[in-house]
C-alpha positions in Angstrom: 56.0 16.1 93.3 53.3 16.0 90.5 52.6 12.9 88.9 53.1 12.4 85.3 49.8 11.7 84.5 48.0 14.9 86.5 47.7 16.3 82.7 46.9 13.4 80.4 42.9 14.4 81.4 43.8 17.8 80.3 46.1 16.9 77.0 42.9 14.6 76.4 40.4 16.9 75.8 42.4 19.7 74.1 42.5 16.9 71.4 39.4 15.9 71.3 38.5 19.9 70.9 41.3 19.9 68.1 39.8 17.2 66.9 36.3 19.2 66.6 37.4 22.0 65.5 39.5 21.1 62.4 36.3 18.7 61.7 33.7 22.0 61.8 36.1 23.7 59.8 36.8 21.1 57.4 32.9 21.0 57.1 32.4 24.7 56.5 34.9 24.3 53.7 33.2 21.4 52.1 31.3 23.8 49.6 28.9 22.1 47.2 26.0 23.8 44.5 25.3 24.2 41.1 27.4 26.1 38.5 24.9 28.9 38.6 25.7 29.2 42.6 29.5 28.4 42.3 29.7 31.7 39.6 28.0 33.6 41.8 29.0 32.5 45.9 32.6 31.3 45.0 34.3 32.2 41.9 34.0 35.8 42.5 36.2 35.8 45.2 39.4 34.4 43.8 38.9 34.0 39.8 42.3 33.9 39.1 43.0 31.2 41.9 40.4 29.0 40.7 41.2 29.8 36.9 44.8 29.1 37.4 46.6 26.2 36.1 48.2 23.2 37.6 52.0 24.4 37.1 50.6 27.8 38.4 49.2 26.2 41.7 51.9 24.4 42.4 54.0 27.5 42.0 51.7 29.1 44.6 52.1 26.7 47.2 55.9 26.4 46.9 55.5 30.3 47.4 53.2 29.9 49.9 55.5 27.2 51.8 58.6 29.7 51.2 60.3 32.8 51.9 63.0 34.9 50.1 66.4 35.1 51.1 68.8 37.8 50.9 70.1 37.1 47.3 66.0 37.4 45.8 66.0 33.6 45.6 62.5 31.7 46.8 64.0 29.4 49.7 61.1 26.7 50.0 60.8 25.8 54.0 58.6 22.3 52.7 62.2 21.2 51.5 64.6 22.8 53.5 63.3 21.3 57.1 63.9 17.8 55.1 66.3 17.4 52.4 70.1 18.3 52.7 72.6 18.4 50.1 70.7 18.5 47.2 70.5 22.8 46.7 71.3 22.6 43.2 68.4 19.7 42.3 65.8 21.8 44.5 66.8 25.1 43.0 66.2 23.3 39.0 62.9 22.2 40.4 62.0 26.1 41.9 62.8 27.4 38.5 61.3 24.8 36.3 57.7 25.8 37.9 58.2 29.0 38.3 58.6 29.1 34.4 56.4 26.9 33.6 53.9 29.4 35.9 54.9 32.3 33.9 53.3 30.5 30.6 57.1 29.5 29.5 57.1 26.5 27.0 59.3 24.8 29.7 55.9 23.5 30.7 54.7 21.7 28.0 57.8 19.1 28.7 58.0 16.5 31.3 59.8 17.0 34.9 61.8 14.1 35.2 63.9 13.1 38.3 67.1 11.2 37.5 70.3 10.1 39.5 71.7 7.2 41.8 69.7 5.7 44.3 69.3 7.4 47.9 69.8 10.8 46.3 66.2 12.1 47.1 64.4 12.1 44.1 61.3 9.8 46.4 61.8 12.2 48.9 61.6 15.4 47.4 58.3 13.9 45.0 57.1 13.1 48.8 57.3 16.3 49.9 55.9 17.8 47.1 52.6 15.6 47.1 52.2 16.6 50.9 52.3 20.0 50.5 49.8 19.8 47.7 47.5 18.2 50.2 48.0 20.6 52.4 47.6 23.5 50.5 44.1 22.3 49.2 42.8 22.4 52.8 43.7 25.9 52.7 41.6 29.2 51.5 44.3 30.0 49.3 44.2 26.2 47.5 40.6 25.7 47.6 40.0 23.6 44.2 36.4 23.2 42.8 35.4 20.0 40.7 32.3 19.3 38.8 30.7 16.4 41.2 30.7 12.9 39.9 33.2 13.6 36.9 35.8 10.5 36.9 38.4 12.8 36.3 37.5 15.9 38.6 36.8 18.4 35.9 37.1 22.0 36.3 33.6 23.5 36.3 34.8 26.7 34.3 34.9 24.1 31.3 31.7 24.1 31.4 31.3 27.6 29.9 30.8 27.3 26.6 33.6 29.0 23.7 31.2 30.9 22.4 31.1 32.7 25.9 34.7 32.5 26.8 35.7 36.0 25.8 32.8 37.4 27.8 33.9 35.7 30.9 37.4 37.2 30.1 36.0 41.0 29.7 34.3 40.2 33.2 36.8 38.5 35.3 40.0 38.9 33.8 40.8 35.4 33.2 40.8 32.5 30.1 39.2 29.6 30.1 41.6 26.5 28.7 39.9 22.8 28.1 37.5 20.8 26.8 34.6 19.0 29.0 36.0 15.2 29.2 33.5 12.7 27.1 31.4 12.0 30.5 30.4 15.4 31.3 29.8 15.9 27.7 27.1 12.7 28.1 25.7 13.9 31.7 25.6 17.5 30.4 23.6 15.8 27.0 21.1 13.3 29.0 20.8 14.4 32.9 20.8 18.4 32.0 19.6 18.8 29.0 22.3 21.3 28.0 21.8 23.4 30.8 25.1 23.8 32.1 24.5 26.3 35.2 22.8 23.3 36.9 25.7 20.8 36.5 26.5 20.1 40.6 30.0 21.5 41.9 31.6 20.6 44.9 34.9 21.5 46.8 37.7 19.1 45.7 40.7 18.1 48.4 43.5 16.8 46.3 44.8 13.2 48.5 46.9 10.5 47.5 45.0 8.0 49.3 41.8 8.8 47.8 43.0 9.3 44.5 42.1 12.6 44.3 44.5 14.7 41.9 47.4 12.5 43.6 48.2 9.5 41.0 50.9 7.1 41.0 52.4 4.2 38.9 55.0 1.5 39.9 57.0 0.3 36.8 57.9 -3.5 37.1 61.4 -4.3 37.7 63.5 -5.8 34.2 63.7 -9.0 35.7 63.1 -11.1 31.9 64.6 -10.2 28.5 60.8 -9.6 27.7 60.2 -6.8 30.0 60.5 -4.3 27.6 58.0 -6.2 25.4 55.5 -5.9 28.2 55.8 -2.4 29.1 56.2 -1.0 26.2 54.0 -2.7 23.5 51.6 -5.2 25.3 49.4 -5.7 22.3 51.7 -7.4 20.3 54.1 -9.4 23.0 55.1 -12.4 21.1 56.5 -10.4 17.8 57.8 -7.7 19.9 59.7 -10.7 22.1 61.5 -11.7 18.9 62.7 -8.5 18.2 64.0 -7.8 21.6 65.9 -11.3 21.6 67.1 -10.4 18.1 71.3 -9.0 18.3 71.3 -5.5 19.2 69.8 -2.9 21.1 66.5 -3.8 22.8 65.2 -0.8 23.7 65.6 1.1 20.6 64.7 -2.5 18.3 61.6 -2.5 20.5 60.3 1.3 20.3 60.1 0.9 16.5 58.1 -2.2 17.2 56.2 -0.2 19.3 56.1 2.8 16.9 54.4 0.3 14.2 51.8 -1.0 16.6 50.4 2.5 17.6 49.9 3.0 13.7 
């Protein structure tokens, strides 16, 4: 009778060569140059992927992680292996991107997820940040960012508006945003204007690393002053006595809140 460790030598080292492979690969992927190099090595290749927008990429990976079914409808195999029950919810969520993909004004508004605990709103949110992560690793997700911006600005921002339309004559895509107030300062002091030598470098979207992945943990209403605190913390004590005051303290508090931002 074998034993059952004849093939743990084996099972070792076809991980270890898993192991060195993905890491080669993962190099070889890790592109970084200027935005001269970038227009010319990279962007050519897939101008619309890298041009696309946030609700259009993650369109593309719920596309990419899905398959049709027999009625035309996109069947999305990163939910289906691990939610149950919840069809209708996942088949809102397939249409809100798709939409919002297509340039629909459904995606200027907000995706929220509401309904009783245990119903999968964590889950499915979950799922969704994992397949993100996943896709980025992927030729098809590959994301570019100018390197050292706090806020992992697209490089095509750096084109300039008076060059936009020419860049849509030549590649058949438009240029949306505005370089955020750093890159405008680094672009000013450490360039001298000369955009096409701004660095760029691959960008892999993780939740860990805080990398396109962001999250926020509300504080639980545990004092009559929490809406005070999370909503107008500039101006706590006057905001208290309006939320202690008879009535509504949500809506006595917004206004509060509404005369603060002014």
């Amino acid at each position: 009778m074998n034993s059952p460790v004849a093939g743990v030598p084996q099972r070792h080292s076809d991980l270890l060569r898993s192991l060195s492979d993905f890491s080669k690969q993962h190099r070889a992927a890790n592109w970084a140059g200027t935005f001269g190099q970038f227009l010319e090595a990279v962007f050519p290749h897939d101008a619309r992927g890298i041009a696309r927008s946030s609700h259009q990429y993650i369109w593309d990976m719920m596309r990419a992680e899905g398959y049709e079914d027999p009625a035309g409808r996109l069947r999305c195999q990163l939910f289906e292996d691990e939610l149950f029950g919840v069809d209708d919810t996942i088949e809102r969520l397939v249409d809100y991107f798709k939409a919002a993909a297509a340039g629909s004004e459904v995606g200027r508004r907000l995706l929220l997820l509401l309904g009783p605990p245990s119903g999968g709103k964590s889950s499915l949110v979950i799922l969704l940040k994992r397949g993100l992560e996943e896709y980025s690793h992927t030729d098809a997700g590959a994301l570019y960012a100018i390197h050292g911006c706090p806020v992992h600005e697209s490089p095509l921002h750096l084109v300039p508006h008076t060059l936009r339309g020419q860049f849509r004559q030549t590649h058949g895509v438009d240029i949306t945003g505005e370089l955020c107030p750093h890159c405008v300062t680094r672009l000013a002091t450490e360039f001298n204007g000369d955009f096409m030598q701004v660095p760029v470098q691959r960008l892999f979207l993780s939740e860990a690393g805080r990398v396109g992945v962001g999250r926020t943990i509300r504080p639980p209403p545990t004092s009559p002053t929490w809406w005070a605190r999370s909503i107008c913390p500039r101006s706590r004590s006057t905001a208290t006595r309006a939320i202690r005051a008879p009535g509504p303290g949500p809506a006595r508090c917004s206004r509060r809140a509404a005369a603060c931002s002014r």
